[in-house]
Structure formats: structure tokens, C-alpha cells
N, C-alpha and C positions, 0 to 999 in steps of 0.2 A: 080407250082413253089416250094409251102414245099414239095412235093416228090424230084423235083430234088435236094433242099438244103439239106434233109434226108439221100438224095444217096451219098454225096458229103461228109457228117461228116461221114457217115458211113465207105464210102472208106477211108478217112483221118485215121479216127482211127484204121484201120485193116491194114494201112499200117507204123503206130506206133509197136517201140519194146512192149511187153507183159511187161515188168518193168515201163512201159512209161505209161500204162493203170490202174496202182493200185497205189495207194495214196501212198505215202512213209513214211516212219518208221516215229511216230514223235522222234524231235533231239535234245537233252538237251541243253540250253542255254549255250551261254558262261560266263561261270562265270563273276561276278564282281568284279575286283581286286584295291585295293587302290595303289594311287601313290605312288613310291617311294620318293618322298620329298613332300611332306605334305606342309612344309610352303613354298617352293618355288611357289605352285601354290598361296600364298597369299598375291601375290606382282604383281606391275603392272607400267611401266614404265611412266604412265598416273600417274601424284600425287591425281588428285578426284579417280580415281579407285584405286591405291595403298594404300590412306589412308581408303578409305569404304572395304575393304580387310582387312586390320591389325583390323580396328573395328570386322568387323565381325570374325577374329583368337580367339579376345580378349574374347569377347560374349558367343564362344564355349568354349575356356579354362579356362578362369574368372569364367565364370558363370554357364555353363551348367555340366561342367565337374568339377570344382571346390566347386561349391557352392557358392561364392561370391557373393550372391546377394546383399551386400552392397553394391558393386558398380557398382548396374544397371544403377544408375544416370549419370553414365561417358558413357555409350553405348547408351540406351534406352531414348527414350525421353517423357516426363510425357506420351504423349496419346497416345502411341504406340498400334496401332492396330491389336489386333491377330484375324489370320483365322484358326488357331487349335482348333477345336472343343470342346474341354477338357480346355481351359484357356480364361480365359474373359480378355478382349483388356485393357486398359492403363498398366503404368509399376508396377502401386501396385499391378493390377491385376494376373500381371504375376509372381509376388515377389509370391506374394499368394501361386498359384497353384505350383511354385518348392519348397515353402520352408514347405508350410504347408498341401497341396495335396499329394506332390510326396515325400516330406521330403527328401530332395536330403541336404546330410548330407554336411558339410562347410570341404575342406579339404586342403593342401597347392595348392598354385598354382604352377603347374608344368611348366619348361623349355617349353616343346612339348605338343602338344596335342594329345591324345591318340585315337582318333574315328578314325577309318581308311576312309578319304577321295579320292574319286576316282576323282573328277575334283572339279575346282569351276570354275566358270563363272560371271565376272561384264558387266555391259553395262549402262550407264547413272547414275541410282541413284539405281540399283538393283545391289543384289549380291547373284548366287545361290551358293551353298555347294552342291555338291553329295555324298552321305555316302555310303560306300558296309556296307548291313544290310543282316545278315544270319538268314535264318528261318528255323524254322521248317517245310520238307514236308506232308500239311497233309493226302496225299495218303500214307504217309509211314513213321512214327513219327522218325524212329529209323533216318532217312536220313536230310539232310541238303542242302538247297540253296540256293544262294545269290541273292540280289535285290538291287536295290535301294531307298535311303530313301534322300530326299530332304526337305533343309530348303532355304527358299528364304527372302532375306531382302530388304526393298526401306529405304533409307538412306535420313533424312532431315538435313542440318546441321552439318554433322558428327556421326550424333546420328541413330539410327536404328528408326523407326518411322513405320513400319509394316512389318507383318510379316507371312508366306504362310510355307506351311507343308502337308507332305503326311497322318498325323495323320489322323483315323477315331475315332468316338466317343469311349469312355472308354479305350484310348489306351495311 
């Protein structure tokens, strides 16, 4: 029986094209591109999804991209839970590590937010952000390509109450 199954991949494959028998080129990804309206995906015609959306706009432009960590108290809720390696969970916690870790300087808060966003996604009390994040190739420094970098939020209250990231340590 494994001779005739032998004989049978054998014939199979000799009666494949010669391009069909060698692995193919690998294919560079396709890029990841941010959406053209940014705030529009931060809206939602569900009011619990539209309003855990504009918190979480608020979060990224307030606070991450602004600095305002004085008013984490309006997003964050005291025992906000982080799973980024690099920031310990409640919201002092997290005041901490951007104002005193990362010294993420206090700046006005802008109209727009400037992270290039490729999608975001709500569903019950979660709400993800997808970021296009450009890197360096490290087969070839001179080169560059894009990924994704995700922040994910569970919403108690209105308030952010934990919080998920593609971070690895010292990053």
C-alpha cells in the first residue's frame, strides 16, 4: 500500500508545472495604511459604543499625544488595570510612567490627532485602536516597514478601567 501511495505522489507531482514544484519568491507584505478620517472611525451610532470611542479619541489626544495627564481622572478610572509591561496598573500608576518614565512633555491639545490610525473596533465595553507603526528593517537598517501596533481598552462607567498593548518589555 505505501509503494502504491509513493507511486501516486510521485506521478502527481511529475505531472505538476516545474514553477508549481519550487517554493515561491517570498512577497513583501502589504503595507499598512491609516484611514483617511481618523475621527470618523471614532464614532458609532450605538451611544455606549460612540461614547467609549470619543473617550478613548480623548485618551489618545489628551493624554498620550498631549501630555495632559491632569486629566486622567475624566478618562481613567482610579484602578485601571495595565497589561504593558513597562507601566504598573492603577491611574497613578500610569500618570507615573508617561510623566516621569517617559517624560512625555505637556503640550496644547490639538483639534486632530495625529497617530496615523488604520481601523478601530468597539464591541460591548472593549475598544481596539489599530496604529500603522513604521520600523526599522532589521535585515537591512537603511529600509523601512510597516506593522501594526495596537491599544485595546474595557470601559467601566465611561471611564477606561484596563488596558492591553502590543508593548514588550523596555519598550
Amino acid at each position: 500500500m505505501i509503494r502504491f501511495i509513493r507511486h501516486i505522489a510521485l506521478g502527481c507531482a511529475l505531472s505538476l508545472p516545474v514553477f508549481a514544484l519550487a517554493s515561491p519568491p517570498a512577497q513583501a507584505q502589504e503595507a499598512v495604511v491609516k484611514a483617511p478620517d481618523a475621527e470618523a472611525l471614532f464614532t458609532s451610532p450605538d451611544p455606549k459604543l460612540n461614547a467609549n470611542k470619543q473617550v478613548t479619541y480623548k485618551i489618545i489626544r489628551d493624554l498620550l499625544e498631549a501630555g495632559h495627564w491632569d486629566k486622567a481622572d475624566q478618562y481613567l478610572t482610579e484602578r485601571y488595570i495595565q497589561h504593558n509591561p513597562n507601566a504598573a496598573s492603577g491611574r497613578d500608576g500610569v500618570i507615573k510612567f508617561f510623566t516621569e518614565v517617559l517624560k512625555v512633555p505637556k503640550k496644547p491639545i490639538p483639534d486632530k490627532i495625529s497617530s496615523p490610525v488604520a481601523f478601530v473596533t468597539a464591541e460591548g465595553d472593549l475598544v481596539t485602536v489599530g496604529f500603522v507603526r513604521e520600523v526599522k528593517d532589521p535585515k537591512d537598517p537603511s529600509k523601512t516597514y510597516t506593522t501594526t501596533w495596537f491599544d485595546t481598552w474595557r470601559f467601566v462607567d465611561g471611564k477606561a478601567d484596563e488596558h492591553w498593548d502590543s508593548a514588550l518589555k523596555g519598550q
